[in-house]
Every structure is written in structure tokens, then in C-alpha cells.
C-alpha positions as CSV (number, residue, x, y, z in Angstrom):
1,X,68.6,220.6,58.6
2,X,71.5,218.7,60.2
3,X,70.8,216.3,62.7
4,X,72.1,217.3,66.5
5,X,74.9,215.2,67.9
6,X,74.2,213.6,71.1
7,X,76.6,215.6,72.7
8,X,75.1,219.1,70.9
9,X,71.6,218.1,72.9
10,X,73.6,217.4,76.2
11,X,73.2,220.4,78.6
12,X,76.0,221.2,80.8
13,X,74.4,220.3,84.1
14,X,73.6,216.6,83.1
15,X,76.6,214.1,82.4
16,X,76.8,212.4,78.6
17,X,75.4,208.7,78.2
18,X,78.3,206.1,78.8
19,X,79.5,205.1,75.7
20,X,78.7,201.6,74.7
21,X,80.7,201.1,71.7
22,X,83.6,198.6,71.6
23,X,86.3,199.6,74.4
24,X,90.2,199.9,73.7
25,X,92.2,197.8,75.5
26,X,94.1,199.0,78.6
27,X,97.5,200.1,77.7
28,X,100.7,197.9,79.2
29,X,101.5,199.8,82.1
30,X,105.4,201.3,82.3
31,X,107.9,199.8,83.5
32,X,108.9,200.5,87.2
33,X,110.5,203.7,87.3
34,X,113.9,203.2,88.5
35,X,114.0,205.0,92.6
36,X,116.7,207.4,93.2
37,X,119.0,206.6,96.2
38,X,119.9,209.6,97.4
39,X,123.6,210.2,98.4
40,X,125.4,210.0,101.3
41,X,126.1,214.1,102.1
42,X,122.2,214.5,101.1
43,X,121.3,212.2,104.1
44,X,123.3,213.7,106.2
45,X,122.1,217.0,105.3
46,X,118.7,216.1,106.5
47,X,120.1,214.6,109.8
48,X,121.9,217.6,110.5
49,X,118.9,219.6,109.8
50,X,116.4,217.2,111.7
51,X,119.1,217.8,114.7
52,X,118.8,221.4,115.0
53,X,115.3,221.5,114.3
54,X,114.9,219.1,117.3
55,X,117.4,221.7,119.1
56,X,115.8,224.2,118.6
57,X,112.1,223.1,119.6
58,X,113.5,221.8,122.9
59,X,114.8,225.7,123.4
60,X,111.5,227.1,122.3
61,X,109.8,224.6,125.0
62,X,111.8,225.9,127.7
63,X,111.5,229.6,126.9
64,X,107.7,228.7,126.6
65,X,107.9,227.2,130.2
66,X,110.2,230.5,131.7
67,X,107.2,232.7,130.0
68,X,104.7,230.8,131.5
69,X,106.5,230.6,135.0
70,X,107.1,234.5,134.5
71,X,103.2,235.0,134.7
72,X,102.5,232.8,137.4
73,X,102.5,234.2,140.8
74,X,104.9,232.7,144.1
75,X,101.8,230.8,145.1
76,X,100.9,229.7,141.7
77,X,105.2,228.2,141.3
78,X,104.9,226.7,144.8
79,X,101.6,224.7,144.1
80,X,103.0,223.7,140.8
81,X,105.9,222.3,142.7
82,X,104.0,220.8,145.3
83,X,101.7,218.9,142.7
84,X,105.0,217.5,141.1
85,X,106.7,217.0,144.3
86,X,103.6,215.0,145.2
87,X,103.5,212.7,141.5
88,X,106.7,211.8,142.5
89,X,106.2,210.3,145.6
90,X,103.1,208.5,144.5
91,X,105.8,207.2,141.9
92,X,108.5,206.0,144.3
93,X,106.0,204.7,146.5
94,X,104.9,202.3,143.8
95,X,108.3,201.7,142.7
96,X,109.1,200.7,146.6
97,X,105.7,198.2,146.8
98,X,106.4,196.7,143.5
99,X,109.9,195.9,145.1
100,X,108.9,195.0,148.2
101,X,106.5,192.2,147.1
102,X,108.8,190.9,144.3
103,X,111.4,190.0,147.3
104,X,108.8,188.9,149.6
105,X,107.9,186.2,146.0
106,X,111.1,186.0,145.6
107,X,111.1,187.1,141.6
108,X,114.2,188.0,139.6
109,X,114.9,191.7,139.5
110,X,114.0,192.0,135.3
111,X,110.4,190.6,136.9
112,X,109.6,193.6,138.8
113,X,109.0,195.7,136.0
114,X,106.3,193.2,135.2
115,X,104.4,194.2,138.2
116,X,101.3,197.0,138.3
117,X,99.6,198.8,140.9
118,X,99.9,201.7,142.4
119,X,98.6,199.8,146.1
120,X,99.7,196.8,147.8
121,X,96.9,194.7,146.9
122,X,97.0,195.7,143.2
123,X,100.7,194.5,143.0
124,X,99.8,191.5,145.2
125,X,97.3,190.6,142.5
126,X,99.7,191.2,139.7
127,X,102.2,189.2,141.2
128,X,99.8,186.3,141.7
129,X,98.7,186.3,137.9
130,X,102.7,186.7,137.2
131,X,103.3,183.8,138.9
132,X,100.1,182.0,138.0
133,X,101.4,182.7,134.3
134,X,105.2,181.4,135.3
135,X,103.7,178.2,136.3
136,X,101.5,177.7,133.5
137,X,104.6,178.4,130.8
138,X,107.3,176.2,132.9
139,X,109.0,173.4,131.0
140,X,111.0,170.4,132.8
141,X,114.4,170.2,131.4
142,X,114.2,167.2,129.0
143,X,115.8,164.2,130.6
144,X,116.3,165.7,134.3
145,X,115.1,162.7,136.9
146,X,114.4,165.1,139.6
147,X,118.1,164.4,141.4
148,X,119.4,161.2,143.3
149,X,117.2,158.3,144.1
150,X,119.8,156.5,146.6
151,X,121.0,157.3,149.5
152,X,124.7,158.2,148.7
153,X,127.3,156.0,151.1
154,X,128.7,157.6,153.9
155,X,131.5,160.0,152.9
156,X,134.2,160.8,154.9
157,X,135.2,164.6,155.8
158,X,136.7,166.8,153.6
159,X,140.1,167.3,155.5
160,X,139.9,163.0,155.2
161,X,138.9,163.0,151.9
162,X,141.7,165.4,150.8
163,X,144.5,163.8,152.9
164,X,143.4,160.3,150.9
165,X,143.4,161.2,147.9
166,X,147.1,163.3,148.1
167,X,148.3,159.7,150.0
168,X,147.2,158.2,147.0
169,X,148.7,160.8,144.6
170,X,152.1,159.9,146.2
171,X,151.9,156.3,145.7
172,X,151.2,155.7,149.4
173,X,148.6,154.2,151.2
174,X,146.0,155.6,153.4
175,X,146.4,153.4,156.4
């Protein structure tokens, strides 16, 4: 009788032995597969397409939103509105705070967008820790003394000044 293979004996269930023999070495891999650039009227293809698909999800959103209003009762549309009416107001409120304090601190305008909180004391706190933060980052202009260290000498008015200096434009004296 002929002798059973290893892989005669192996039942289906059970996975064959790893093979211990000497290993091939890995092939080179490929070259990089040049990538296609695809062409101009391709791209804009897909824009266009992207476009109307955007188009036509904003129309589907609204017709969702007309059948949904459609089913709501008068009470339902009114406290709907009133709930909005009511976000909004919270909002400008904020927005009218956040201003307020940034004048009272005297911030740039592009700083008040910087400030949270929806109360007073919230934006007071975030304008403290805006400020705080200002302070910590500020750098003196290199080589700026701070201003004048003498008393300048006493100048005369401008009307004098001016009526000198065109005296002495003309070649005349200012006696």
C-alpha cells in the first residue's frame, strides 16, 4: 500500500501544518502604476452633477418642511415660531452683551467674536481671560524708549510758528 500524503490525512475542518521547507523569496514589487488625471470636461461633469444634486436635496428639504408644516396644527406653527422667535433673541441678546462689554474694555471690534457667554458675567469672565491672555503675549517694539525724557522748550503758537517760518521762506526776518 501507498503511503498517505499529509495533505490526504488532513480533514477539511482542521487547517494543514505550516510548511517548514525553505521559503521563496518575495517577488520585487511593480513599479507604481502610473495615476490617471482625469480631464478637464470629466471634472466639470462631476461639479455640474455635485451642483444639482446639492439643488435638488435643498428642494427635497423644503418640501419635507411644507409636509411636515401641512400636518401640524395653527397651534403647533405658532409654538414652533414662538420657540424660534424666542432662540433668536437669546442670540441677539448675547450678541448685544458681548458688544456692550467689549466697548466698556475697550477691545477692537475683530475681538468681540472672541468673547463667550450667553450672561453678563460669563462675557465679563471671558473678557478678563481675553485680556489676561493679551497681556501675557504683548511684545514692546524693539528699540522704543517709552517717548520723550525732556521737557520740550517752550513753543510758540501755531499761527506764530507759521507766520515765522513763511517770514523766513521769503528771506525776511521775524522781528
Amino acid at each position: 500500500m501507498a503511503e498517505a500524503t499529509p495533505a490526504a490525512d488532513a480533514k477539511p475542518d482542521e487547517p494543514a501544518a505550516p510548511d517548514t521547507g525553505p521559503k521563496p523569496e518575495k517577488e520585487p514589487t511593480p513599479a507604481l502604476k502610473e495615476t490617471k488625471v482625469p480631464d478637464e470636461a470629466y471634472v466639470k461633469s462631476l461639479r455640474k452633477e455635485a451642483a444639482d444634486s446639492r439643488k435638488a436635496l435643498e428642494a427635497a428639504n423644503t418640501r419635507l418642511r411644507e409636509l411636515e408644516d401641512r400636518d401640524k396644527s395653527e397651534i403647533e406653527k405658532a409654538t414652533a415660531r414662538a420657540t424660534e422667535s424666542e432662540r433668536r433673541a437669546v442670540e441677539a441678546e448675547a450678541k448685544i452683551l458681548r458688544l456692550q462689554v467689549a466697548a466698556e474694555r475697550r477691545f477692537k471690534a475683530s475681538a468681540v467674536e472672541l468673547l463667550s457667554g450667553t450672561t453678563r458675567e460669563e462675557i465679563e469672565a471671558s473678557a478678563d481671560r481675553l485680556a489676561a491672555f493679551a497681556k501675557d503675549n504683548e511684545t514692546p517694539a524693539p528699540g522704543f524708549d517709552g517717548g520723550a525724557r525732556q521737557t520740550p522748550a517752550e513753543t510758540k503758537s501755531p499761527e506764530l510758528a507759521h507766520n515765522d517760518w513763511l517770514m523766513r521762506a521769503l528771506g525776511r526776518s521775524s522781528d
